[in-house]
mmCIF file of the C-alpha atoms, coordinates in Angstrom:
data_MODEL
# 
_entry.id   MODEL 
# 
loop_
_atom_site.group_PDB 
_atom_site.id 
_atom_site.type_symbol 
_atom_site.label_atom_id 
_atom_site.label_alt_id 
_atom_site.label_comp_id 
_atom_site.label_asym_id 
_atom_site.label_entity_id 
_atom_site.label_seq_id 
_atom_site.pdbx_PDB_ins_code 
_atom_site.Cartn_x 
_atom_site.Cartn_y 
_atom_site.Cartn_z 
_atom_site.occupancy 
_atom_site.B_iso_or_equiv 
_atom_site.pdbx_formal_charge 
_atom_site.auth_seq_id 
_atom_site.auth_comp_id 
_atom_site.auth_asym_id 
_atom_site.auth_atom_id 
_atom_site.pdbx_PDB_model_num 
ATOM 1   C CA . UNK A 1 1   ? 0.000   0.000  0.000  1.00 0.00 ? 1   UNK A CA 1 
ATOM 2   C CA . UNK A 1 2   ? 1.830   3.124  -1.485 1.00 0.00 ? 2   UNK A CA 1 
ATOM 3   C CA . UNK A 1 3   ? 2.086   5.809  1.649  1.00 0.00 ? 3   UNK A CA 1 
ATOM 4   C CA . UNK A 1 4   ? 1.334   9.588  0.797  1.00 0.00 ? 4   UNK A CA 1 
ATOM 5   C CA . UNK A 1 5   ? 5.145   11.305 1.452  1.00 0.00 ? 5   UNK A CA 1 
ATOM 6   C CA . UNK A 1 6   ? 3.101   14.308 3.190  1.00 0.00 ? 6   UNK A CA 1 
ATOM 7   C CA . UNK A 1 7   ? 1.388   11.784 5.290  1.00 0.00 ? 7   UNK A CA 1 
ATOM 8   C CA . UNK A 1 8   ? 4.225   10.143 6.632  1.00 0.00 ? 8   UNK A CA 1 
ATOM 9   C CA . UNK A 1 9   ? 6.572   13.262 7.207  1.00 0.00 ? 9   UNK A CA 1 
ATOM 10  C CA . UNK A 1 10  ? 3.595   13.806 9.519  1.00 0.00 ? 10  UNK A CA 1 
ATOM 11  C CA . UNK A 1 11  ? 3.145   11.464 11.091 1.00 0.00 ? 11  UNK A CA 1 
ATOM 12  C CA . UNK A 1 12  ? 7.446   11.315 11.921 1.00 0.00 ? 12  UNK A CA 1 
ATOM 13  C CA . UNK A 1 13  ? 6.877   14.997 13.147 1.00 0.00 ? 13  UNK A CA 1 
ATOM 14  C CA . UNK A 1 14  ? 3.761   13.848 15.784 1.00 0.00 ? 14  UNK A CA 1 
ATOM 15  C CA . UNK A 1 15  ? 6.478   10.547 16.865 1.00 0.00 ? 15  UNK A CA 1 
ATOM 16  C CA . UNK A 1 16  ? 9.485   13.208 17.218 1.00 0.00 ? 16  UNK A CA 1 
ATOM 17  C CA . UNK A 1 17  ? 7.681   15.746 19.023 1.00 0.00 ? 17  UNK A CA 1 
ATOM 18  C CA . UNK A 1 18  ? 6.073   13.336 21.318 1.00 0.00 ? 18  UNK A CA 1 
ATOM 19  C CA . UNK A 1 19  ? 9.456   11.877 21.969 1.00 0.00 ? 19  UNK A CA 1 
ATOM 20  C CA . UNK A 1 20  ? 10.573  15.644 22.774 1.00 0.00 ? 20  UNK A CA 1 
ATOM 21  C CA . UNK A 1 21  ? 7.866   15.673 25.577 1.00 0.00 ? 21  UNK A CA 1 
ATOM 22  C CA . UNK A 1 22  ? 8.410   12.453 27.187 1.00 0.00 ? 22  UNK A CA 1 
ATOM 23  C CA . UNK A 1 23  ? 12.200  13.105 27.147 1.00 0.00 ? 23  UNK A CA 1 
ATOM 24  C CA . UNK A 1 24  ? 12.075  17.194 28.184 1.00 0.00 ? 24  UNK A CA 1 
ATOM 25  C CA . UNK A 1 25  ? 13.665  18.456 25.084 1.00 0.00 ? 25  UNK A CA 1 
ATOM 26  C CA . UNK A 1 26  ? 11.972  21.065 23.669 1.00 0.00 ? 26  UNK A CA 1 
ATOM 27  C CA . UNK A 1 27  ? 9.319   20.885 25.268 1.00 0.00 ? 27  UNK A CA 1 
ATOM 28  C CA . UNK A 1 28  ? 7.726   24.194 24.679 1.00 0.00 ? 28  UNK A CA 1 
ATOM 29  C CA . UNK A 1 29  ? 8.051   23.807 20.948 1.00 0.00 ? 29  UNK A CA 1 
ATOM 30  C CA . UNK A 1 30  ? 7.077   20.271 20.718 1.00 0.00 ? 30  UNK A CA 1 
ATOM 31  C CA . UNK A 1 31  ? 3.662   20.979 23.328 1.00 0.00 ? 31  UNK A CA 1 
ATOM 32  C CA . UNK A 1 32  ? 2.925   24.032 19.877 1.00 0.00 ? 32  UNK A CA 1 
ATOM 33  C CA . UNK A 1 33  ? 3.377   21.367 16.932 1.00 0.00 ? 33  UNK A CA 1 
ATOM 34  C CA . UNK A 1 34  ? 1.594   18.610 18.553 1.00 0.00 ? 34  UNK A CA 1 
ATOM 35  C CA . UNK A 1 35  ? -1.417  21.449 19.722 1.00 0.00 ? 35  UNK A CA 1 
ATOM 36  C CA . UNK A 1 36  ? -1.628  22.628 16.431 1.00 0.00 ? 36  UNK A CA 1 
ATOM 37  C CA . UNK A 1 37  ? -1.729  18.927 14.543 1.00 0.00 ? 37  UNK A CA 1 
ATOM 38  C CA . UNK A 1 38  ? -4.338  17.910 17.457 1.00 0.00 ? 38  UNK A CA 1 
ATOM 39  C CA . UNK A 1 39  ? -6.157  20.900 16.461 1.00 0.00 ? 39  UNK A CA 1 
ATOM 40  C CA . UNK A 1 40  ? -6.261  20.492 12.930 1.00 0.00 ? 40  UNK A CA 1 
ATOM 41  C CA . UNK A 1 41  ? -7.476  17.136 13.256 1.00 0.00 ? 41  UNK A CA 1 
ATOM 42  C CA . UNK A 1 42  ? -10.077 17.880 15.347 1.00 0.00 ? 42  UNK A CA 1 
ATOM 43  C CA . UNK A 1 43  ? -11.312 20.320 13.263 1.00 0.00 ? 43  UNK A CA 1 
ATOM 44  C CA . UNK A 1 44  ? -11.565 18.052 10.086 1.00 0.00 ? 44  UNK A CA 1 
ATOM 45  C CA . UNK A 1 45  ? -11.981 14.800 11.759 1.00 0.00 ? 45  UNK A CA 1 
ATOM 46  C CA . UNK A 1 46  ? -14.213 15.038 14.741 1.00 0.00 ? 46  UNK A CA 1 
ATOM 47  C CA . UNK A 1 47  ? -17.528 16.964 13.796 1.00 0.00 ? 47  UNK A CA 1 
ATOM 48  C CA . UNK A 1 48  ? -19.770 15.517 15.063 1.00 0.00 ? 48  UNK A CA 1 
ATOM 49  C CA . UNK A 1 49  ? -22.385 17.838 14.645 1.00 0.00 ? 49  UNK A CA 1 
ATOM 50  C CA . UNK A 1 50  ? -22.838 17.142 11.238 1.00 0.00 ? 50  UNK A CA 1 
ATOM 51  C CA . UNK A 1 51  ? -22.896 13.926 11.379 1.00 0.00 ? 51  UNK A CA 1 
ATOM 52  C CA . UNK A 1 52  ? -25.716 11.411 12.100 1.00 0.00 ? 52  UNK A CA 1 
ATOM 53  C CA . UNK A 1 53  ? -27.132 10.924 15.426 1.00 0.00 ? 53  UNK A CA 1 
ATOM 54  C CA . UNK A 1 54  ? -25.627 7.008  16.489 1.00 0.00 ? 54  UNK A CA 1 
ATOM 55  C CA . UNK A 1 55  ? -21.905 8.977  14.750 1.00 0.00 ? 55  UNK A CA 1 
ATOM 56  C CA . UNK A 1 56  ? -21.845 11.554 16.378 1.00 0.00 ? 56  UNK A CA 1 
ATOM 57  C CA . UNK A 1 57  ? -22.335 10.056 20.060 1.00 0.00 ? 57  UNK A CA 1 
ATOM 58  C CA . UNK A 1 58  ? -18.872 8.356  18.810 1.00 0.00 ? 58  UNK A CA 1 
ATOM 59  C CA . UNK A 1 59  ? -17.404 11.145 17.651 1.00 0.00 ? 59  UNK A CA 1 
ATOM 60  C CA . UNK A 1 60  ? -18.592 13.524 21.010 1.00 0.00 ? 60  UNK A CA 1 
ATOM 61  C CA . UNK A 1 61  ? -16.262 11.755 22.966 1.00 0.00 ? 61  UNK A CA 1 
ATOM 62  C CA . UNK A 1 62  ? -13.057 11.759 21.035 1.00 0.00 ? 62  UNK A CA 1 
ATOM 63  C CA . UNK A 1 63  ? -13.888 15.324 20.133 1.00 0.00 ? 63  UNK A CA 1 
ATOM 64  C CA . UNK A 1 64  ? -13.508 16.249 23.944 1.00 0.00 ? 64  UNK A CA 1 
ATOM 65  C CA . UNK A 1 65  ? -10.823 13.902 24.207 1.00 0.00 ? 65  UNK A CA 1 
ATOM 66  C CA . UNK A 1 66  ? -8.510  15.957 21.669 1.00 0.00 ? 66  UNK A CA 1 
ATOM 67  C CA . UNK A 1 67  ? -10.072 19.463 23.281 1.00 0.00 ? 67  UNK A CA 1 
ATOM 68  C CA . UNK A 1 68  ? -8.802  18.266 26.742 1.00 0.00 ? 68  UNK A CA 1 
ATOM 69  C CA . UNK A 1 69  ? -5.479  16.747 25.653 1.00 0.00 ? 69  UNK A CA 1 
ATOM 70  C CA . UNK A 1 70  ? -5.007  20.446 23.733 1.00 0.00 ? 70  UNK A CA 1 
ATOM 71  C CA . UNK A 1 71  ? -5.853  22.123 27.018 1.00 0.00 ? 71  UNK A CA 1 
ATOM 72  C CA . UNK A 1 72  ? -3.308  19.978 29.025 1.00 0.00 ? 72  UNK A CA 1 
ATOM 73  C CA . UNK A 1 73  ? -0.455  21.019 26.085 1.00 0.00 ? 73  UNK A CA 1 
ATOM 74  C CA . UNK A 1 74  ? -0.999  24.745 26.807 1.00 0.00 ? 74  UNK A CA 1 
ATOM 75  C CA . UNK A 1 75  ? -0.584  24.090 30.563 1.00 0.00 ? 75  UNK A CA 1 
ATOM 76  C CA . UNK A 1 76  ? 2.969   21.496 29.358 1.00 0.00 ? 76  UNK A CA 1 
ATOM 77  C CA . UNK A 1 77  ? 3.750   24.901 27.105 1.00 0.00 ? 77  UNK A CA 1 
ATOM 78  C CA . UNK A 1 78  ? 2.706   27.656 29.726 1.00 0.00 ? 78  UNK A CA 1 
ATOM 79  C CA . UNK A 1 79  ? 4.625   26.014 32.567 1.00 0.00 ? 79  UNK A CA 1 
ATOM 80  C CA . UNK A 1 80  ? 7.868   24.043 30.934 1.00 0.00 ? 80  UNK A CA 1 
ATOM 81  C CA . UNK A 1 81  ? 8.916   20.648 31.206 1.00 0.00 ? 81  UNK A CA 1 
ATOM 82  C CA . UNK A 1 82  ? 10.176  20.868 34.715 1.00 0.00 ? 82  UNK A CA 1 
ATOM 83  C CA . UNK A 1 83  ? 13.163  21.405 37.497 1.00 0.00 ? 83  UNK A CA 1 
ATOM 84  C CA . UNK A 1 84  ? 15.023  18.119 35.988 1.00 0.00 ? 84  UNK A CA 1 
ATOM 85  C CA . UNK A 1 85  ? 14.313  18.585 32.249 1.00 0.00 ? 85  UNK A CA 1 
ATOM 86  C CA . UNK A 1 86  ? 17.086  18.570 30.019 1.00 0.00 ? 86  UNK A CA 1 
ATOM 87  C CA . UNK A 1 87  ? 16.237  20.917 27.864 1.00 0.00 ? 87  UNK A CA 1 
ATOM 88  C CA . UNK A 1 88  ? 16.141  23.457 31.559 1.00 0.00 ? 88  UNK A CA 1 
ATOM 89  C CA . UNK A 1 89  ? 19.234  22.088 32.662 1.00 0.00 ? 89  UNK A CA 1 
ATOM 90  C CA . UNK A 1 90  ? 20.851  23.318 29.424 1.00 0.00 ? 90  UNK A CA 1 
ATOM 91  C CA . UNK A 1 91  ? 19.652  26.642 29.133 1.00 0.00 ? 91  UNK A CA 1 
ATOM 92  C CA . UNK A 1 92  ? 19.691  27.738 33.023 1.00 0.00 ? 92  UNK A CA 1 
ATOM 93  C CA . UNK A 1 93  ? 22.277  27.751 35.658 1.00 0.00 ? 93  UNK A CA 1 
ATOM 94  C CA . UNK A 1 94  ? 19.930  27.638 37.976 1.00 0.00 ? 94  UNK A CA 1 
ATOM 95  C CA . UNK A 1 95  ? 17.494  24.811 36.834 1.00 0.00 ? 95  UNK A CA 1 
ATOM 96  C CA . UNK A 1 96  ? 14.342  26.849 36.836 1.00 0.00 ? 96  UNK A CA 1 
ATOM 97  C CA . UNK A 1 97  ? 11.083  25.580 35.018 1.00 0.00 ? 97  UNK A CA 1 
ATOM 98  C CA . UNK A 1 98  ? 9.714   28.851 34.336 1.00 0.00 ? 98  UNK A CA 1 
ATOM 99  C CA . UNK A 1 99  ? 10.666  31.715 31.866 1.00 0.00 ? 99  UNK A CA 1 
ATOM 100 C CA . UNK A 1 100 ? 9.032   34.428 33.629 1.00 0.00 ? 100 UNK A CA 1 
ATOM 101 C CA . UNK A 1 101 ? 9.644   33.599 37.126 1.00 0.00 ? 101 UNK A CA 1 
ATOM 102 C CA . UNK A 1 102 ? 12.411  35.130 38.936 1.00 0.00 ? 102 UNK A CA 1 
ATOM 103 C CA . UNK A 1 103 ? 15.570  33.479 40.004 1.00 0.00 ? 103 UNK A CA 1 
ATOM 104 C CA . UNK A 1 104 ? 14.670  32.239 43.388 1.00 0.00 ? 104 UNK A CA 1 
ATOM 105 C CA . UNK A 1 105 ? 17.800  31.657 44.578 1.00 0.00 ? 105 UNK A CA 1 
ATOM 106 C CA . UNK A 1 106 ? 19.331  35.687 43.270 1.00 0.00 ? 106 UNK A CA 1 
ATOM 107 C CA . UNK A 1 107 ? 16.422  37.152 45.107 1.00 0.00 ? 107 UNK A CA 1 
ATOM 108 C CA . UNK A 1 108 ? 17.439  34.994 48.156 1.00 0.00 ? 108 UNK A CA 1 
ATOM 109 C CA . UNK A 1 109 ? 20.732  35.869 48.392 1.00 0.00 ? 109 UNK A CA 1 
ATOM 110 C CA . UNK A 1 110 ? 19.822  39.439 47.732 1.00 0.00 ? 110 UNK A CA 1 
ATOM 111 C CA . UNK A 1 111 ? 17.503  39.493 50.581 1.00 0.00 ? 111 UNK A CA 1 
ATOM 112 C CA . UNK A 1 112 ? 20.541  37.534 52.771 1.00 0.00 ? 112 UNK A CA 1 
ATOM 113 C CA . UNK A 1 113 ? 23.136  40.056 51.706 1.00 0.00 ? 113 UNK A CA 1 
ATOM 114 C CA . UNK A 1 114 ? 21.110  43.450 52.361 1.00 0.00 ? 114 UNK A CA 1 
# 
């Protein structure tokens, strides 16, 4: 069975990026593409309004299935891999998990040192 070539690039890019998440590299980046694919194929693939009535009970359920799994790659992209991440441990001395928190341990030993 021949394989569409745009098809299966895909598909390598969803089995990279999920690789990125489980391993904490790139994890920001890899929570976008993986939002944006889910999206996209929720939009074509899971209407269910237009579809007929015994259908679209199936396809309810995976529809809120890809809405919540998009929800929880926002939170993965709004709060970072995590403290022992390597894609953290590489870009901060520190080891924070957050962009736009504050380096904890600076403001401590400012607060020590006043």
């Amino acid at each position: 069975m021949p394989t569409d070539p745009a098809r299966r690039s895909e598909r390598e890019r969803d089995r990279h990026c999920g690789r990125a998440i489980i391993l904490g590299w790139k994890t920001r980046s890899a929570a976008v593409a993986v939002r944006i694919a889910t999206a996209r194929a929720t939009i074509v693939f899971r209407r269910f309004r237009d579809a007929a009535p015994a259908e679209a009970m199936t396809r309810q359920p995976m529809f809120m299935r890809n809405v919540s799994t998009m929800g929880g790659l926002i939170v993965l992209y709004a709060f970072g891999p995590g403290r022992y991440a390597p894609d953290v441990a590489e870009n901060s001395s520190v080891g924070r998990a957050c962009w736009w928190k504050p380096d904890t341990h600076a403001v401590a030993r400012a607060r020590r040192d006043e």
